[in-house]
BAFI-3210 file (N, C-alpha, C; in Angstrom, 3 decimals, decimal comma, padded with zeros to 6 digits):
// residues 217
n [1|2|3|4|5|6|7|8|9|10|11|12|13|14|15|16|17|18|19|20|21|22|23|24|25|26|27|28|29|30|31|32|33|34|35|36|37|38|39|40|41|42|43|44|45|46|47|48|49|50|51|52|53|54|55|56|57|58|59|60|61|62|63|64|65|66|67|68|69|70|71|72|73|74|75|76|77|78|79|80|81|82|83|84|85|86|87|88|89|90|91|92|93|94|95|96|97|98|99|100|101|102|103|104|105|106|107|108|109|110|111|112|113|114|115|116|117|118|119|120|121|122|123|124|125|126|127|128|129|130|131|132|133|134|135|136|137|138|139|140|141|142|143|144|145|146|147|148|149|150|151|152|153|154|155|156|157|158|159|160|161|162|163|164|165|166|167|168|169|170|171|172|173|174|175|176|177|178|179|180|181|182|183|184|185|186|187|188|189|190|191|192|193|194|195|196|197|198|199|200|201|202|203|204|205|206|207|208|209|210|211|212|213|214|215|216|217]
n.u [000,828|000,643|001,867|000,747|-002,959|-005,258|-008,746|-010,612|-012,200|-012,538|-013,646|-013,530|-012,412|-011,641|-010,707|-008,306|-006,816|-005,228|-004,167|-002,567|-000,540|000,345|001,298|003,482|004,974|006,495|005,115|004,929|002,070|-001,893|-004,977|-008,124|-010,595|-013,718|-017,136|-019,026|-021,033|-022,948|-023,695|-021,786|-020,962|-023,128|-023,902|-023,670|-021,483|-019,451|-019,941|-018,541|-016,283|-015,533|-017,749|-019,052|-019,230|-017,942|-015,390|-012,229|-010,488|-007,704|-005,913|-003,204|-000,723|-002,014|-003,919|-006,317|-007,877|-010,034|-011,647|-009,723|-008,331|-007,223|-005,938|-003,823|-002,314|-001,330|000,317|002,299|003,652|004,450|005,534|007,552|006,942|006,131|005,312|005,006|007,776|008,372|006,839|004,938|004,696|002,776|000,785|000,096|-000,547|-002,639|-004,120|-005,010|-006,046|-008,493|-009,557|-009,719|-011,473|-013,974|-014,423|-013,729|-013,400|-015,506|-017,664|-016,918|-016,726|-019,614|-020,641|-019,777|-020,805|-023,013|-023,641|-022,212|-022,639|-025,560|-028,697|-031,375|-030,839|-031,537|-031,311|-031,162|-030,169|-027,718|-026,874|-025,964|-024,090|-022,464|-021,343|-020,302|-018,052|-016,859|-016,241|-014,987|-012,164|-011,688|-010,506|-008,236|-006,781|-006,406|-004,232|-002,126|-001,200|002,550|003,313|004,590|003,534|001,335|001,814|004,522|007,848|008,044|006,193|003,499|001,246|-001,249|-000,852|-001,934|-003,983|-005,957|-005,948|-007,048|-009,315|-009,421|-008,397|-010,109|-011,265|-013,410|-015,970|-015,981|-017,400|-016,144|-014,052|-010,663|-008,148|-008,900|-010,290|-008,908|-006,004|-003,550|-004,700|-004,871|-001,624|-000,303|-002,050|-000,993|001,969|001,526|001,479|003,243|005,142|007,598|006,306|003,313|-000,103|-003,161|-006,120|-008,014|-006,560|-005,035|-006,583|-008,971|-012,186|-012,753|-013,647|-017,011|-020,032|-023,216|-025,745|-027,956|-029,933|-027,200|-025,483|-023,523|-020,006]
n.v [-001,190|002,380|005,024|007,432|007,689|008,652|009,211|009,667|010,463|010,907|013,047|015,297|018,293|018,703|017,099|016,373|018,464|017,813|015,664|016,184|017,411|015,698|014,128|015,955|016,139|014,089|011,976|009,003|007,101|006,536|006,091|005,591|004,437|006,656|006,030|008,447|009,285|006,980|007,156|006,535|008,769|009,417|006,974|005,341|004,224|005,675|008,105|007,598|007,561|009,904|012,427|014,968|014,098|014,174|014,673|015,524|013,134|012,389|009,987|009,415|007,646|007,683|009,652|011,360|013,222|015,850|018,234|020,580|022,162|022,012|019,537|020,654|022,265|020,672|018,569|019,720|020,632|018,470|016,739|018,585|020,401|023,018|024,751|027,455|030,309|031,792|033,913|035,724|034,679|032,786|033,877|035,169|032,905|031,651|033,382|033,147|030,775|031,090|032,480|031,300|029,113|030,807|031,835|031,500|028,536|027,613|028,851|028,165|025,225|024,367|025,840|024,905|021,997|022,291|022,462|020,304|017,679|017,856|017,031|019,369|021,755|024,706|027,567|029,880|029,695|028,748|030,648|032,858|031,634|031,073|033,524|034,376|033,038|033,665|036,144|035,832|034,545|036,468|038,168|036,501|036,485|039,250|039,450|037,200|038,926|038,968|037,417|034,771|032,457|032,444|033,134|033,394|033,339|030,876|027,584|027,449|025,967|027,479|027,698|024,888|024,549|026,891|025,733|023,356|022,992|023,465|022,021|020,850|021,879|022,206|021,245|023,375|025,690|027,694|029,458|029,615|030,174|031,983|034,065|034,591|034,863|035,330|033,526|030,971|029,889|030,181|027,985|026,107|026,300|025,164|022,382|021,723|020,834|018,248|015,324|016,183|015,178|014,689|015,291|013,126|010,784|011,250|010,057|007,612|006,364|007,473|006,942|007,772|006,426|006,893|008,511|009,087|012,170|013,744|014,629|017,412|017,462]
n.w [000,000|-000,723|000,637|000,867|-000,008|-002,025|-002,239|-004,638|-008,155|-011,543|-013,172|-010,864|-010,111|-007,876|-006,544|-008,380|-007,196|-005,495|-006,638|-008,697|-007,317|-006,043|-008,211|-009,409|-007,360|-007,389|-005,418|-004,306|-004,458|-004,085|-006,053|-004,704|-006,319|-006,172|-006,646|-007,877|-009,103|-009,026|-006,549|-004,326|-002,640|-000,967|000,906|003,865|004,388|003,202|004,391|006,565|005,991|005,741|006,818|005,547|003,218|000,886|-001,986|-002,142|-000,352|001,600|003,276|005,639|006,794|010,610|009,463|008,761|006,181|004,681|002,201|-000,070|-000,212|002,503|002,106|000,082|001,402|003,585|001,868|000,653|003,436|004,215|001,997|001,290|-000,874|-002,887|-001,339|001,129|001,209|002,912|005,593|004,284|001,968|002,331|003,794|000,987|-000,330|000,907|000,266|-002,277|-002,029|-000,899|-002,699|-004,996|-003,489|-002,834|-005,057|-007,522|-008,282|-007,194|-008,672|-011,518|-011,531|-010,910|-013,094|-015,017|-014,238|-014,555|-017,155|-018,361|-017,277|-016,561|-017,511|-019,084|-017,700|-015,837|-017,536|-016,167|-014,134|-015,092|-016,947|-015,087|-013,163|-014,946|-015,660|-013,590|-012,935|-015,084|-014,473|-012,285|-013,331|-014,981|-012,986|-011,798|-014,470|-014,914|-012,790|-013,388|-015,475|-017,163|-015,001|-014,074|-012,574|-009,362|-007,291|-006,150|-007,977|-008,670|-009,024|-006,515|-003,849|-004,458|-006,721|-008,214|-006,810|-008,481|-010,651|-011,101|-012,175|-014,937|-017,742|-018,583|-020,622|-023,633|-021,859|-019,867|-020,952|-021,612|-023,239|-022,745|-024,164|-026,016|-024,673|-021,883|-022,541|-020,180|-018,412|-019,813|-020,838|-017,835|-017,043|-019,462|-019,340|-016,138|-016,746|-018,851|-016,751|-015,579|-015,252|-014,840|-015,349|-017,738|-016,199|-016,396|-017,253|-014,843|-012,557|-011,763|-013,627|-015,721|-019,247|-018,331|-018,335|-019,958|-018,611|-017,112|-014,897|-013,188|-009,746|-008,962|-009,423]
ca.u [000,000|001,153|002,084|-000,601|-004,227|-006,639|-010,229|-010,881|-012,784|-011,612|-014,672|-013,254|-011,231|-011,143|-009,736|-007,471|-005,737|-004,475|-003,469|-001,231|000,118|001,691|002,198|003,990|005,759|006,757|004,984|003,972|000,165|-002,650|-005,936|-009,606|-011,758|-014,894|-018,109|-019,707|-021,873|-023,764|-024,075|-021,418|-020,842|-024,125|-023,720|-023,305|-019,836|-018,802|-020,168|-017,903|-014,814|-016,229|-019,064|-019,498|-019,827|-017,471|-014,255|-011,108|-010,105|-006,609|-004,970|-001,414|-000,623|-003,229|-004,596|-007,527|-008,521|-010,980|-011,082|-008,864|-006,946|-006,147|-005,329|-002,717|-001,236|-000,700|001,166|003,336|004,245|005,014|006,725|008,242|007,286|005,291|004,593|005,602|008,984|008,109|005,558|004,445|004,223|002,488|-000,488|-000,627|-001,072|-004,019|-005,575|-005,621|-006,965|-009,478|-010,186|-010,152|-012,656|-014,901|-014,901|-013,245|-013,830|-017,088|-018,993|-016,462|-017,123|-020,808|-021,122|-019,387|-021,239|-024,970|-023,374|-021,923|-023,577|-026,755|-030,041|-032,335|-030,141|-031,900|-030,567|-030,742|-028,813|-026,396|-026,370|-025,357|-022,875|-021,333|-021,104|-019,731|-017,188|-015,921|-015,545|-013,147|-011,379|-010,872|-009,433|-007,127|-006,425|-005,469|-003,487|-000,940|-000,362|003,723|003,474|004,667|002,876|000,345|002,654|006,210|008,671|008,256|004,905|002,855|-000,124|-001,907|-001,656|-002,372|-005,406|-006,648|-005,766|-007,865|-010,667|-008,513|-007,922|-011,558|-011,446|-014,597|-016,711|-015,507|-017,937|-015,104|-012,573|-009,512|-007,346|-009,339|-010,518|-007,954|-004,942|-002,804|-004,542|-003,908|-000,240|-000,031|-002,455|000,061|002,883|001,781|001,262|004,700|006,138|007,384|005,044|001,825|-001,216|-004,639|-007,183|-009,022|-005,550|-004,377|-008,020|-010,219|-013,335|-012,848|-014,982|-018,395|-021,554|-024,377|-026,641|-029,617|-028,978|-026,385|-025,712|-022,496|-018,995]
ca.v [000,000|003,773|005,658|008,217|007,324|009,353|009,352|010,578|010,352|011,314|014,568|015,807|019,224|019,400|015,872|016,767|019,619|017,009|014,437|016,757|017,793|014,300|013,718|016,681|016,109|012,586|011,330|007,731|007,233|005,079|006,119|004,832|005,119|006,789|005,893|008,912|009,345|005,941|007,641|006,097|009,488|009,697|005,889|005,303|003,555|006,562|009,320|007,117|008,324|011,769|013,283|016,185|013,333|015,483|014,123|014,651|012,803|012,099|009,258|009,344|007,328|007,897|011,026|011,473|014,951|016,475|019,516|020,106|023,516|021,292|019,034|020,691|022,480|019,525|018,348|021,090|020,159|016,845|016,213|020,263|021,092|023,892|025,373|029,135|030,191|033,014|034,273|036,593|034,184|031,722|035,022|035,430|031,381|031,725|034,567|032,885|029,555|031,591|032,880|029,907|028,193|031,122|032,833|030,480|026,891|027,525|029,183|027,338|023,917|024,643|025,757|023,083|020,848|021,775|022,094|018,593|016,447|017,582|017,662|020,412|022,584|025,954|028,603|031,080|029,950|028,349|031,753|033,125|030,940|031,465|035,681|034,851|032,394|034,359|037,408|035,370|033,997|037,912|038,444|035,576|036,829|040,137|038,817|036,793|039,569|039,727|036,883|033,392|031,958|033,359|033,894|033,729|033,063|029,086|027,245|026,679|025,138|028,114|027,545|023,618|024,785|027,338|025,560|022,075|022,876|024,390|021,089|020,258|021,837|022,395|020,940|024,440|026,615|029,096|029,563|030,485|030,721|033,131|034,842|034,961|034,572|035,050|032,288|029,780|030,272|029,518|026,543|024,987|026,213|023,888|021,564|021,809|020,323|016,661|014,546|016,453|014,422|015,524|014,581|012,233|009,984|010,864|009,053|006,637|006,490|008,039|007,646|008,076|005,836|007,416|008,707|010,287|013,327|013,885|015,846|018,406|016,784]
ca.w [000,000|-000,638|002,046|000,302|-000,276|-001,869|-002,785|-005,981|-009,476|-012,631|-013,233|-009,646|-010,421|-006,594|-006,350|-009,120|-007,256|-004,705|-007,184|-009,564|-006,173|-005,846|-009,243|-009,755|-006,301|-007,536|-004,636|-004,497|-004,106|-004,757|-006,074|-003,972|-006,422|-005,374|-007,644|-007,225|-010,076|-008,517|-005,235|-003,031|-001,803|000,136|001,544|005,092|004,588|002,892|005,411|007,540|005,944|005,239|007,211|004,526|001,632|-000,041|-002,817|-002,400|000,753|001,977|003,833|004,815|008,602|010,812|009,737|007,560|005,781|003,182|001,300|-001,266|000,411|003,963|001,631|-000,496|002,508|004,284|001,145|001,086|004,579|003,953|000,804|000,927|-002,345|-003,389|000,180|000,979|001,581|004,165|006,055|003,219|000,492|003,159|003,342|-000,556|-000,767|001,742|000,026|-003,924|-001,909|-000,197|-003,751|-005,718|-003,209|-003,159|-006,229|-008,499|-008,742|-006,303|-009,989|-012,485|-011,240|-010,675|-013,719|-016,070|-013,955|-015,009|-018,971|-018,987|-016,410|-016,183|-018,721|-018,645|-016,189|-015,674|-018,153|-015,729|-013,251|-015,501|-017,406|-013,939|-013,158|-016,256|-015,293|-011,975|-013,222|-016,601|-014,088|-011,296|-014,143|-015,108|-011,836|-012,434|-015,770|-014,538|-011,493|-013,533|-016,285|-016,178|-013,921|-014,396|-011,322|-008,723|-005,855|-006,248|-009,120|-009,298|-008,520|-005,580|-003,854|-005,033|-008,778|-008,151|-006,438|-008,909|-011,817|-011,386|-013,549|-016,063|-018,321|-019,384|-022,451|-024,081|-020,557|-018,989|-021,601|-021,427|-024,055|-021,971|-025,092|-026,702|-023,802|-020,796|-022,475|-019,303|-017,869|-020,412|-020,639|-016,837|-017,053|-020,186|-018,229|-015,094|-017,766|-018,924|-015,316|-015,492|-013,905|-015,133|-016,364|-017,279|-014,570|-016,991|-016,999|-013,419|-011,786|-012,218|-013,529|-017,319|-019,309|-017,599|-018,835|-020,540|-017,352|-016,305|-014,504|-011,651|-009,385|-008,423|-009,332]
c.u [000,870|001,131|000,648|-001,695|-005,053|-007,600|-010,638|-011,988|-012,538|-012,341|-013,445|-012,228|-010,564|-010,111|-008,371|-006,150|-004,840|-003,569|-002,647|-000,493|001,177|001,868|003,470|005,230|006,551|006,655|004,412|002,421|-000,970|-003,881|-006,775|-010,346|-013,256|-016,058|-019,376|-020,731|-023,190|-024,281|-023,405|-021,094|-022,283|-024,453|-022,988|-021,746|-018,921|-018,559|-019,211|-016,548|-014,856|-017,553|-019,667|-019,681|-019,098|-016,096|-013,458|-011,428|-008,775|-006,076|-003,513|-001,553|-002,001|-003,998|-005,249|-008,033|-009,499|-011,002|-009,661|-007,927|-006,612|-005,142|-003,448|-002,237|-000,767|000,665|002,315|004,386|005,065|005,838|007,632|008,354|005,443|004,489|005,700|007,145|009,332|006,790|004,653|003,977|002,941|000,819|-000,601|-000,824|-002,633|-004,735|-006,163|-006,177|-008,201|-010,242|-010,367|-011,792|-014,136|-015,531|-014,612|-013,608|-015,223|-018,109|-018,259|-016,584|-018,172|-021,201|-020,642|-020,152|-022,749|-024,560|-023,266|-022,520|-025,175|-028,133|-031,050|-032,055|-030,894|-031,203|-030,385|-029,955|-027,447|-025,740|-025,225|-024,453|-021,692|-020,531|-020,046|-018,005|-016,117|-015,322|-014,418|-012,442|-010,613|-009,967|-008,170|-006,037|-005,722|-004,292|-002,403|-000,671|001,267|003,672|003,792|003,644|001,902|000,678|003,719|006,623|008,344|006,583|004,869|001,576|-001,221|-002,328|-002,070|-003,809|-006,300|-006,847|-006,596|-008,784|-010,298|-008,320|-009,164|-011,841|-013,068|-016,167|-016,853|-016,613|-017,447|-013,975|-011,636|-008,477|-007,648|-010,095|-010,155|-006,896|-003,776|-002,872|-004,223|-002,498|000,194|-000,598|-001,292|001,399|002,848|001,447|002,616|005,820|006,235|006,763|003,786|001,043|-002,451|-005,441|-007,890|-007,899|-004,931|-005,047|-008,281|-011,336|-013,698|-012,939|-016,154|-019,329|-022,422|-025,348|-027,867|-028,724|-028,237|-026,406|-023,847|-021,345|-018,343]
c.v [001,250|004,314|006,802|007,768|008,521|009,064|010,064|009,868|011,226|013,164|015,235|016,992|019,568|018,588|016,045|017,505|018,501|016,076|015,171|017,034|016,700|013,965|014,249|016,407|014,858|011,983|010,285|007,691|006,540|006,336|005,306|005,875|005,588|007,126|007,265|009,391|008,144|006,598|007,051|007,258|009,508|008,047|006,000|004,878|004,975|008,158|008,951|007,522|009,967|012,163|014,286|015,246|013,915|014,171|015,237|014,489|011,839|011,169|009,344|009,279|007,112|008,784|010,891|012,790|015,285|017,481|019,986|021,570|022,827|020,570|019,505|021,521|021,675|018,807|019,053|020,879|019,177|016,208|018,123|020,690|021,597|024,260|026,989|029,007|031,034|033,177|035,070|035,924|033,129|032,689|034,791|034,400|031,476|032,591|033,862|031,905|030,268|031,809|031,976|029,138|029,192|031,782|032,227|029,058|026,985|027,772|028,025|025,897|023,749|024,552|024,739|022,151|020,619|021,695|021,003|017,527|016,642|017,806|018,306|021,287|023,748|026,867|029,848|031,293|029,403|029,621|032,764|032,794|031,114|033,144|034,928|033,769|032,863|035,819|037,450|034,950|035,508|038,367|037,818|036,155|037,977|040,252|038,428|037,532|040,056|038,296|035,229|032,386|032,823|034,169|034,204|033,507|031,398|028,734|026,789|026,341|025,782|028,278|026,132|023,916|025,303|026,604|023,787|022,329|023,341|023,528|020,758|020,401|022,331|022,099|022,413|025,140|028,028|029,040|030,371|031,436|031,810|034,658|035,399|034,526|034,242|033,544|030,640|029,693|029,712|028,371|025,517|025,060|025,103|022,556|020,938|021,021|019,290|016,047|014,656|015,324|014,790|014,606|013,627|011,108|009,936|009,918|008,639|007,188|007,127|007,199|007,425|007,181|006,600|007,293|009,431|011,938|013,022|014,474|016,513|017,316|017,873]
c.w [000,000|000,207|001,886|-000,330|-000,831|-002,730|-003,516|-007,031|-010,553|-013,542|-012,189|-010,134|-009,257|-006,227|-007,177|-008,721|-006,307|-005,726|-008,134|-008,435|-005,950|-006,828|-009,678|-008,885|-006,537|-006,063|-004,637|-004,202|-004,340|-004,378|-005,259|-004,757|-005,865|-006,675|-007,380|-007,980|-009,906|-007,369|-004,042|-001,955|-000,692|000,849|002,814|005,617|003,944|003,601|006,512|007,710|006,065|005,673|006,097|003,489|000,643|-000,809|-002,884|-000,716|000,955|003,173|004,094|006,865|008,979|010,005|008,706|007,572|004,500|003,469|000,804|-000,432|001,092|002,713|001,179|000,383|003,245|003,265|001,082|001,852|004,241|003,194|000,848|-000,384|-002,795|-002,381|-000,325|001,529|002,497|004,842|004,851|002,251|001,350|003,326|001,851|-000,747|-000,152|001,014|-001,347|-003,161|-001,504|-001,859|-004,328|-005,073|-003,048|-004,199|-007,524|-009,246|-007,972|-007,779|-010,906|-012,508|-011,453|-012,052|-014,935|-015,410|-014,638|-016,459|-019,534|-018,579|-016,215|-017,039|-018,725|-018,129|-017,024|-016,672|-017,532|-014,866|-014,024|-016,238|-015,641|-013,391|-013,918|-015,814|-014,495|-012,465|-013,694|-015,550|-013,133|-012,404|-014,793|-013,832|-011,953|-013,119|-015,387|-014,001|-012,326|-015,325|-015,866|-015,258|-014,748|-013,432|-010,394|-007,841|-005,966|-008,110|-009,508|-008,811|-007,235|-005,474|-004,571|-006,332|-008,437|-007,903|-007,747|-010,680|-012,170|-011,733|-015,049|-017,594|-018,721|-020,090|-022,411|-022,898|-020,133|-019,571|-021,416|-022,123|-023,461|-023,121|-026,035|-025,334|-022,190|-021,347|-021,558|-018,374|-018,506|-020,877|-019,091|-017,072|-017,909|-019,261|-017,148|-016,242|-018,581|-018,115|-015,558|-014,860|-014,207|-015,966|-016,376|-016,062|-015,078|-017,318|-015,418|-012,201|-012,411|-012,339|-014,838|-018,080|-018,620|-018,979|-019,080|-019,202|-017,652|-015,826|-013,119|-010,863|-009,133|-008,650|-008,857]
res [x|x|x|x|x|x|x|x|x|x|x|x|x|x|x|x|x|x|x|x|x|x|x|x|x|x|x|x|x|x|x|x|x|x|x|x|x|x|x|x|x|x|x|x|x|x|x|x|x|x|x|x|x|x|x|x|x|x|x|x|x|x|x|x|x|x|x|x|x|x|x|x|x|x|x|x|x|x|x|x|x|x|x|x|x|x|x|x|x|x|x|x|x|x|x|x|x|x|x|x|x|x|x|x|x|x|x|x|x|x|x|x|x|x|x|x|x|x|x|x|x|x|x|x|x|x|x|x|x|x|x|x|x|x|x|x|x|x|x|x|x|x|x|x|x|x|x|x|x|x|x|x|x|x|x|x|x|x|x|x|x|x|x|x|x|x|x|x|x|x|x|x|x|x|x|x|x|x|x|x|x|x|x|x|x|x|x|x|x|x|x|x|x|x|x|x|x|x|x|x|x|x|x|x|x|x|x|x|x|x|x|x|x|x|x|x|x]
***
């Protein structure tokens, strides 16, 4: 068994940010897949690992964690790669995660999710979604004009974080390359790193069966 465990599925952009984290880190690791398109997330054996029902979730020793920021700060810790190198950079990591999880991947996830997974989705909130998405992604966009990375000179947890929904391509209903240039340039950039793989090769569970509707990956 891998010293690192985690609970993933191959949709997951949240699960994602953890698992480029150790790919990137060349840290050993073993996928548990988690069927969550069946509904093992809301199963009693699964609330067991995870009260919140939530994907990603981390093994490593005792210790068991979910959400994808503990996550990749704990990583950080642990393997020492792609944590802050001061107190200062250790604030500007906290502030893009803060942003990522509320302004970022909170609409951009959301909304790729009712586009690809789900039939019928509302047009008004998916139109909405879309706004709120395309306009953190302008923040983004602004943010790393001039910039190779989010925080410092080399990468950290903070691009891993913001950058797991980034790879879906046509799912996203957001042409980055035509419409945030800055941010696709970083996305190929982390893309660029030895080790990288898209998220639909780094998990299980690609391709997906012809469904009904779902709900929230």
């Amino acid at each position: 068994m891998a010293e690192y465990r985690l609970y993933c599925f191959a949709q997951s952009g949240n699960a994602y940010k953890a698992a480029l984290h150790l790919a990137l880190s060349g840290t050993p690791w073993e996928a548990v897949f988690v069927d969550y398109f069946n509904g093992e997330t809301k199963t009693d054996a699964y609330r067991a690992i995870n009260p919140m029902g939530e994907v990603p979730v981390l093994e490593h020793g005792n210790r068991r964690m979910a959400q994808s920021g503990v996550i990749l700060d704990y990583l950080a810790e642990t393997t020492g790669r792609f944590g802050p190198g001061n107190g200062d950079e250790r604030r500007e990591i906290l502030r893009w995660l803060l942003f990522d999880n509320h302004k970022l991947t909170s609409y951009l996830a959301t909304y790729r999710f009712l586009r690809t997974f789900v039939r019928k989705a509302n047009p008004d909130v998916t139109g909405f979604l879309g706004g709120r998405a395309k306009a953190a992604l302008g923040v983004l966009n602004d943010h790393l004009d001039g910039r190779d990375f989010a925080v410092a000179s080399r990468p950290t947890i903070a691009d891993l974080s913001m950058v797991g929904y980034m790879y879906f391509g046509d799912e996203l209903g957001v042409d980055l390359d035509r419409d945030f240039a800055h941010v696709a340039r970083w996305r190929d950039r982390i893309a660029d790193m030895p080790g990288w793989k898209h998220p639909y090769e780094l998990m299980p569970g690609h391709p997906l069966p012809a469904r009904e509707d779902t709900e929230k990956a």
